[in-house]
MDTraj code that builds the backbone (N, CA, C; nanometers):
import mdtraj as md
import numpy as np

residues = "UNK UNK UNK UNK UNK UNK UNK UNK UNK UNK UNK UNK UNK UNK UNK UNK UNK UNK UNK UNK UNK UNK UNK UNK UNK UNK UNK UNK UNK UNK UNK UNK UNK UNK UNK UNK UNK UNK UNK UNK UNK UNK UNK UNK UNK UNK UNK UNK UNK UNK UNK UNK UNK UNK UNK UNK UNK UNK UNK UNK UNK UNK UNK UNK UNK UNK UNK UNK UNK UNK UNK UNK UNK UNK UNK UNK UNK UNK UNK UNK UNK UNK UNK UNK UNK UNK UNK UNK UNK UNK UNK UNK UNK UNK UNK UNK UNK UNK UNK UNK UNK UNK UNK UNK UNK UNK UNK UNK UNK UNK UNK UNK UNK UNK UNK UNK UNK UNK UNK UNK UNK UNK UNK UNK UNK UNK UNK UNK UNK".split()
xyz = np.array([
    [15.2040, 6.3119, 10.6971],
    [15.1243, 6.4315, 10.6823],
    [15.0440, 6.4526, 10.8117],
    [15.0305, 6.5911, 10.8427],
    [15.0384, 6.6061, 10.9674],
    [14.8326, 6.5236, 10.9714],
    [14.7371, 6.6081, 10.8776],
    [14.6035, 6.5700, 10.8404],
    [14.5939, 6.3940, 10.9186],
    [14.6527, 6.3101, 10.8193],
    [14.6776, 6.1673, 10.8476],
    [14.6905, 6.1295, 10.9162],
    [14.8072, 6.1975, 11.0382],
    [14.8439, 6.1680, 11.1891],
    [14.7356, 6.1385, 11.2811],
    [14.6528, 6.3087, 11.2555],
    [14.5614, 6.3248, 11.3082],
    [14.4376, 6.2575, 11.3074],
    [14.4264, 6.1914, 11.2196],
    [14.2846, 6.0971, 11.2018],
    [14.3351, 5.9749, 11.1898],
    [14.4238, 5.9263, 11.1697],
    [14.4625, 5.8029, 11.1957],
    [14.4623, 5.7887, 11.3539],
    [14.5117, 5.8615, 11.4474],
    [14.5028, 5.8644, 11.6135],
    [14.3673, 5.8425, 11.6556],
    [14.2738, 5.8774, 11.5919],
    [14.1300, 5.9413, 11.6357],
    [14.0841, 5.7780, 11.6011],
    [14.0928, 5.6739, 11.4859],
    [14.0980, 5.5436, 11.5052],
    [13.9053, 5.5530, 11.4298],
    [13.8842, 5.4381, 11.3724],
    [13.7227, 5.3940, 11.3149],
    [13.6318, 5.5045, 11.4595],
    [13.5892, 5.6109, 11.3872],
    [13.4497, 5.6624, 11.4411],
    [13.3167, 5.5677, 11.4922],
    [13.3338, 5.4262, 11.4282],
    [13.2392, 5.3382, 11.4482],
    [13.2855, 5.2634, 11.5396],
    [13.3593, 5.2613, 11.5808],
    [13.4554, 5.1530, 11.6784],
    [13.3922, 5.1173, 11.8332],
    [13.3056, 5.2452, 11.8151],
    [13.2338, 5.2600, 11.9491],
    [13.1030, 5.3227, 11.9565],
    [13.0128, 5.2601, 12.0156],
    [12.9185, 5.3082, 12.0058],
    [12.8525, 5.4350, 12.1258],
    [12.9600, 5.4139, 12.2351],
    [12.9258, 5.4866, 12.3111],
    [12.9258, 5.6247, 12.2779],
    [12.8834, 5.7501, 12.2467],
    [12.9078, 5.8774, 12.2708],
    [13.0001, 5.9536, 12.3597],
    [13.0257, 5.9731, 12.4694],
    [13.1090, 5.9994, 12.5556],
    [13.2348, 5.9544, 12.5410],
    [13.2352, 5.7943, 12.4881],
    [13.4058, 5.7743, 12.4415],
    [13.4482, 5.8229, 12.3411],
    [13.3739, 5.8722, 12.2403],
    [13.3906, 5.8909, 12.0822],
    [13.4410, 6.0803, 12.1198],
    [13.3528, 6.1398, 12.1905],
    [13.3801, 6.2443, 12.1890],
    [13.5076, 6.2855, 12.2787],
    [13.5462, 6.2056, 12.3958],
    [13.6454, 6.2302, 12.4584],
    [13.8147, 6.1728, 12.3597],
    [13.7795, 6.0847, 12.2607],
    [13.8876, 6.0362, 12.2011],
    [13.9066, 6.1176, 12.1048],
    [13.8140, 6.1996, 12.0469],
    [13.8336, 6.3566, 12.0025],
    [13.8920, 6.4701, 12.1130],
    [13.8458, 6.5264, 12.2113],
    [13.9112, 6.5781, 12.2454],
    [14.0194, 6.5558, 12.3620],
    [14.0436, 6.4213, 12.3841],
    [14.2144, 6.3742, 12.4184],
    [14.3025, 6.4502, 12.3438],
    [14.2911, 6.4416, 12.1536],
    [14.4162, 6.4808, 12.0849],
    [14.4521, 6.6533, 12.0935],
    [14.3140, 6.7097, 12.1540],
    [14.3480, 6.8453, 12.1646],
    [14.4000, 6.8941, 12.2479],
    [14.3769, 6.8062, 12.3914],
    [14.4289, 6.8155, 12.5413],
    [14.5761, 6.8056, 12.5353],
    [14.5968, 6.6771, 12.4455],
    [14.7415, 6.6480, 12.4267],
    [14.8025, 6.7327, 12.3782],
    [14.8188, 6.8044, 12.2587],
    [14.8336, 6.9036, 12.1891],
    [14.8820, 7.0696, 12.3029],
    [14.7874, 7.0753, 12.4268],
    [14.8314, 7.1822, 12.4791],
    [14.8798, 7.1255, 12.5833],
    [14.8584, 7.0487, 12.6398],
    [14.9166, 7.0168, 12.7736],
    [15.0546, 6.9027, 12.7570],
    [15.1015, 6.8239, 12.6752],
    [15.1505, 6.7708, 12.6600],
    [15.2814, 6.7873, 12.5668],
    [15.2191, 6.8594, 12.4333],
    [15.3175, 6.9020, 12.3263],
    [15.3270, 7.0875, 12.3539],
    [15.2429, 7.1464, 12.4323],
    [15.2831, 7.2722, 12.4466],
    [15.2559, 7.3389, 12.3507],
    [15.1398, 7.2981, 12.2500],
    [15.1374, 7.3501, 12.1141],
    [14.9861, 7.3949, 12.0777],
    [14.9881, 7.4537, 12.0034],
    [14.8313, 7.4579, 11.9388],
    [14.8213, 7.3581, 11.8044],
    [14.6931, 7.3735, 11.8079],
    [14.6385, 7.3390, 11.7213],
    [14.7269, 7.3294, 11.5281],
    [14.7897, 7.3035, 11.4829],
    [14.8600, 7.3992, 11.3560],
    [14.7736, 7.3777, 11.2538],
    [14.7018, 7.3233, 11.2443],
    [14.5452, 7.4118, 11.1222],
    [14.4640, 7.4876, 11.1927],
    [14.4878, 7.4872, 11.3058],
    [14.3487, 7.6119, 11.3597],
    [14.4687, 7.7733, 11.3609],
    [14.6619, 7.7161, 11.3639],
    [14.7200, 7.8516, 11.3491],
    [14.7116, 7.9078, 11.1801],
    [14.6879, 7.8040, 11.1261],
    [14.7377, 7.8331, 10.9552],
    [14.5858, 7.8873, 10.9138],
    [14.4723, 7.8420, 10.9653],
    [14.3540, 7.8822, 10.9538],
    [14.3241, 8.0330, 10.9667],
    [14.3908, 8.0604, 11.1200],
    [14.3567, 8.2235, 11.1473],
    [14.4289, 8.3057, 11.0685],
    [14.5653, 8.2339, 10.9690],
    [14.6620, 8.3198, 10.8842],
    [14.6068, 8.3207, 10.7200],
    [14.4998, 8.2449, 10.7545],
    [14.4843, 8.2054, 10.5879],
    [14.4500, 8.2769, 10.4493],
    [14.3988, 8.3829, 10.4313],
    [14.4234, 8.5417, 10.4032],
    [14.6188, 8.5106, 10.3191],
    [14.7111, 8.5109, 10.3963],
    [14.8185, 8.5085, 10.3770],
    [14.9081, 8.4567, 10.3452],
    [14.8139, 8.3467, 10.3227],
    [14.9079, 8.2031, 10.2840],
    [14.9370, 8.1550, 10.1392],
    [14.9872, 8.0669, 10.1093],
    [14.9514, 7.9758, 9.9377],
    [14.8407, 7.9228, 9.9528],
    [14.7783, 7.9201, 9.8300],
    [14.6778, 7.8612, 9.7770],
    [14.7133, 7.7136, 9.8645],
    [14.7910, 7.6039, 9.8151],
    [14.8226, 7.5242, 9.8457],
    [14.8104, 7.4835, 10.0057],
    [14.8843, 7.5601, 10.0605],
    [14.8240, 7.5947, 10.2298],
    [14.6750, 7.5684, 10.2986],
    [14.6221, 7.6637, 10.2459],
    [14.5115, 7.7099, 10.2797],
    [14.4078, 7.5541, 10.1879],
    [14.4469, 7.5009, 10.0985],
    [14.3793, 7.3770, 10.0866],
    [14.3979, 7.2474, 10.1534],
    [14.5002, 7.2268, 10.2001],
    [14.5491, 7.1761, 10.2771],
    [14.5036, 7.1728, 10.4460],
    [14.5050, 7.2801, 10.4671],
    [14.3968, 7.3484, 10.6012],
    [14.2368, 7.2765, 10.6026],
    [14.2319, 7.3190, 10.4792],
    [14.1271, 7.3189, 10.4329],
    [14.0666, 7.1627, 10.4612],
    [14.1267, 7.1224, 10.4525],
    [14.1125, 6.9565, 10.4416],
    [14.0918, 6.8722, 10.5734],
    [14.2018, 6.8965, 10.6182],
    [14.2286, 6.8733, 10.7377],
    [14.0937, 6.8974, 10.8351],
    [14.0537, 7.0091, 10.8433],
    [13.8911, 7.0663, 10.9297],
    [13.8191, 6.9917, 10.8532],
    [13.8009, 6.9610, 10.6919],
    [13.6786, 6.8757, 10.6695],
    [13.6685, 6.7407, 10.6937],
    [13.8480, 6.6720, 10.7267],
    [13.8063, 6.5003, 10.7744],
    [13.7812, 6.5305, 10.9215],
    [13.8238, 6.6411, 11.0017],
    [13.7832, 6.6104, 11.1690],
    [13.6021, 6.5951, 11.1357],
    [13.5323, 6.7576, 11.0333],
    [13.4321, 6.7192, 11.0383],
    [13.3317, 6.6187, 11.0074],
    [13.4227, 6.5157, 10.8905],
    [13.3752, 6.3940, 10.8374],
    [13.3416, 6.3017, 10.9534],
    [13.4963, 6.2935, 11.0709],
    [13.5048, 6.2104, 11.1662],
    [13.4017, 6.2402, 11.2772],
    [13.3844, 6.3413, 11.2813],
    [13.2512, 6.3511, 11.4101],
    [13.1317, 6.3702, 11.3649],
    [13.0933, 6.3586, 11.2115],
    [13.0080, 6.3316, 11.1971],
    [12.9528, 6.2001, 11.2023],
    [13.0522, 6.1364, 11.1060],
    [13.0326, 5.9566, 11.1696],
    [13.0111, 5.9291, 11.3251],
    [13.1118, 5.9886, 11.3801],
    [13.1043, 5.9268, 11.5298],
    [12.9527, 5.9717, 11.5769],
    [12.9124, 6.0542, 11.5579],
    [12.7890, 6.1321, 11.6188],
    [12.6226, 6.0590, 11.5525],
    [12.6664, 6.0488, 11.3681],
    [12.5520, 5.9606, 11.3560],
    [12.5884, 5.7958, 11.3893],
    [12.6511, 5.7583, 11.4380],
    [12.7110, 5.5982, 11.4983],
    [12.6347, 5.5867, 11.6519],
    [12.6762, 5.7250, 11.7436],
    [12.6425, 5.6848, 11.8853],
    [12.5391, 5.7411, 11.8893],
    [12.4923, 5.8986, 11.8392],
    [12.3804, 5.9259, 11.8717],
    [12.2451, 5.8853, 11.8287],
    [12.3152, 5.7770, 11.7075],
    [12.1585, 5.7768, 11.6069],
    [12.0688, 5.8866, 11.5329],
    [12.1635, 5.9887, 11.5076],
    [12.1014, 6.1094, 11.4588],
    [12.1134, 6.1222, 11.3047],
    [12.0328, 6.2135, 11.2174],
    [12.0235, 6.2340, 11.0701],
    [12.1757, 6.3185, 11.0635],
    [12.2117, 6.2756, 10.9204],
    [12.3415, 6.3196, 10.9099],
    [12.3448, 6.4806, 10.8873],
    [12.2731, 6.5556, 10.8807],
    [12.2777, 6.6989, 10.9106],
    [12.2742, 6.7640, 11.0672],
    [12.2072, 6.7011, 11.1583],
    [12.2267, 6.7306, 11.2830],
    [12.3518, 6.6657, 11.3037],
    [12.3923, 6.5549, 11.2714],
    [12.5332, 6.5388, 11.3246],
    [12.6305, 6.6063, 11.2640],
    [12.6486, 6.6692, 11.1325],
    [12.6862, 6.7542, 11.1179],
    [12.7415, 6.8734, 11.1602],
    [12.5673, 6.9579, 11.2475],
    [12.6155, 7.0693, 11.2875],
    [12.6650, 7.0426, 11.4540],
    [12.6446, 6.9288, 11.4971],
    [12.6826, 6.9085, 11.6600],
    [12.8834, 6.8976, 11.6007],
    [12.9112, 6.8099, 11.4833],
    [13.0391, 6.8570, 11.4101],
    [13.0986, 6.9474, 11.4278],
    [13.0551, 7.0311, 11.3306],
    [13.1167, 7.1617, 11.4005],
    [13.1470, 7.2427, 11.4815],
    [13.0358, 7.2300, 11.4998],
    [12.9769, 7.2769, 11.6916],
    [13.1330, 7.2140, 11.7627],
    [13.1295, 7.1308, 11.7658],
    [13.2313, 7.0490, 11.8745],
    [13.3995, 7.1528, 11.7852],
    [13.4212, 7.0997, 11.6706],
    [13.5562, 7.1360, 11.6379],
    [13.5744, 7.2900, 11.6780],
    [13.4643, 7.3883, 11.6850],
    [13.5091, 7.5145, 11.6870],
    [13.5216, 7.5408, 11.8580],
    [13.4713, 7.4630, 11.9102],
    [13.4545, 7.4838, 12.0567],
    [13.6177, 7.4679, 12.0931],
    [13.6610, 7.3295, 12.0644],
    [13.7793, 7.3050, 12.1021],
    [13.9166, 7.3555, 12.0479],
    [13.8997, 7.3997, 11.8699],
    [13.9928, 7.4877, 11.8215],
    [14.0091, 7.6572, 11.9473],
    [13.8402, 7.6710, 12.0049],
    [13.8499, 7.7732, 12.0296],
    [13.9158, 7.7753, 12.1700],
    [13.8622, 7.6921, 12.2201],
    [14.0109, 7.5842, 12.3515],
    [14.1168, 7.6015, 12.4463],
    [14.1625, 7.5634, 12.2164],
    [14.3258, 7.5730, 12.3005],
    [14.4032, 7.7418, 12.2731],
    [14.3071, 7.7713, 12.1935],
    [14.3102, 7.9329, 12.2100],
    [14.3680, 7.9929, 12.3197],
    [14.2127, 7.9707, 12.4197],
    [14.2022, 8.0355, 12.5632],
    [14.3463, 7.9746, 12.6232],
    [14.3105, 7.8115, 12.6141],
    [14.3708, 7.7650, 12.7230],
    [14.5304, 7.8043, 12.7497],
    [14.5721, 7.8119, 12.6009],
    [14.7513, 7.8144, 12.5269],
    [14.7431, 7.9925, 12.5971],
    [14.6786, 8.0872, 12.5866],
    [14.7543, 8.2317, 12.6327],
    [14.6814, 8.2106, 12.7568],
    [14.6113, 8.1345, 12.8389],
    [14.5009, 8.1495, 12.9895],
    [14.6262, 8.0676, 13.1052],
    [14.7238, 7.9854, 13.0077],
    [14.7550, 7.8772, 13.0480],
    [14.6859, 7.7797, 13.1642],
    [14.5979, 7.7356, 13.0995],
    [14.4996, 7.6421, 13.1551],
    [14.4656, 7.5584, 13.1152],
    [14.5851, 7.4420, 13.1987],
    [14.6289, 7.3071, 13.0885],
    [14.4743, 7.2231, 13.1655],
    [14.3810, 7.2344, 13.2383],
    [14.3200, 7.1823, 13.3125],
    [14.1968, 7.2082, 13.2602],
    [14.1871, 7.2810, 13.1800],
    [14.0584, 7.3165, 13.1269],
    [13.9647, 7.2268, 13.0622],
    [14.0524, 7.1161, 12.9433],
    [13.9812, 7.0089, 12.8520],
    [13.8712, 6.9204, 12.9384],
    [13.8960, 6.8958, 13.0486],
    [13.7776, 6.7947, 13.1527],
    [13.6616, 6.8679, 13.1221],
    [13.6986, 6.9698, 13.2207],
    [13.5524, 7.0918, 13.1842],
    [13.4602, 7.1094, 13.0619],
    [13.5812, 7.1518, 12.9549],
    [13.5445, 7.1693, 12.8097],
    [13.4673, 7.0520, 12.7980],
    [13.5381, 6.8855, 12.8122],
    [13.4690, 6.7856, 12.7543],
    [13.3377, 6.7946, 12.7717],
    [13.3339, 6.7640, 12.9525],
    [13.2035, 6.7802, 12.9616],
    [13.0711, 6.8803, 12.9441],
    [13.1265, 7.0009, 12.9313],
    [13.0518, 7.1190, 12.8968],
    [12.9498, 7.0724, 12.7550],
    [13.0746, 7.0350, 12.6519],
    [13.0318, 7.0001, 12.5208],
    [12.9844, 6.8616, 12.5111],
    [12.9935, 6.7670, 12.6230],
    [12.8446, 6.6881, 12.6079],
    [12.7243, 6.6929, 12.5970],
    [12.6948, 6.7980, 12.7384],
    [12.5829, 6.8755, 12.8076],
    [12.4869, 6.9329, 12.6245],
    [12.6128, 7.0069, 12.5884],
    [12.5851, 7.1055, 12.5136],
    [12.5206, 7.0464, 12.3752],
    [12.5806, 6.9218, 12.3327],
    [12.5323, 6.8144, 12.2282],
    [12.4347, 6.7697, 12.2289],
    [12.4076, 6.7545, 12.3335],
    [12.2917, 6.6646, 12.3769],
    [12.1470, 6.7340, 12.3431],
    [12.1715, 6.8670, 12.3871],
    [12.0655, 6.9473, 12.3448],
    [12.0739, 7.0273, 12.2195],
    [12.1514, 6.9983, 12.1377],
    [12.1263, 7.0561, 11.9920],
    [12.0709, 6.9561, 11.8512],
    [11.9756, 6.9547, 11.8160],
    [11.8931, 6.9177, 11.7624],
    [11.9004, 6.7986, 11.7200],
])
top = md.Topology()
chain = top.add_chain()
for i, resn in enumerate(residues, 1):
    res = top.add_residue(resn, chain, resSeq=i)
    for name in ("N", "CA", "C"):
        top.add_atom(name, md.element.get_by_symbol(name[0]), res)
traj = md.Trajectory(xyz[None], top)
């Protein structure tokens, strides 16, 4: 299942305490994804279709966005030491940045972009609450 793949790669959120590794081993799998597999995201494509889909689909989707957000929430209250609602929204914060990504990057073709992105969305973590 594709969900499983995906968080099984991503490996114990606790594994590390550093921040910067936790967040770059998150967005490695997205880098990979465009620069490597030539592909997007396929819950961030089934997401923008979801209106149109099966029930079944769209829970499934569904799922998938809530273990990335499970996983960076752990990782975030692990390295940052933060209350589990701010790590939360730095969570999301991060998944929509990078769903929004490979967006740009997949029609910008700008396989070079994820460095930038990473670090942008450190900067950007750091200062949200």
């Amino acid at each position: 299942m594709y969900r499983k793949r995906f968080v099984d790669a991503l490996g114990d959120p606790k594994g590390s305490s550093d921040f910067a590794t936790l967040l770059h081993r998150f967005t490695a799998l997205f880098a990979r994804a465009l620069t490597e597999d030539q592909k997007m995201c396929l819950c961030g494509i089934l997401a923008a279709e979801a209106e149109g889909l099966p029930d079944v689909v769209v829970v499934e989707t569904r799922k998938f966005f809530q273990a990335n957000i499970e996983w960076l929430t752990m990782a975030f209250q692990h390295s940052l030491k933060v209350e589990e609602a701010s790590a939360r929204e730095k969570a999301v914060f991060t998944l929509a940045q990078l769903e929004g990504a490979l967006l740009v990057g997949r029609i910008m073709d700008e396989e070079v972009a994820f460095p930038r992105i990473e670090n942008t969305l450190e900067k950007a973590l750091s200062s949200i609450g």
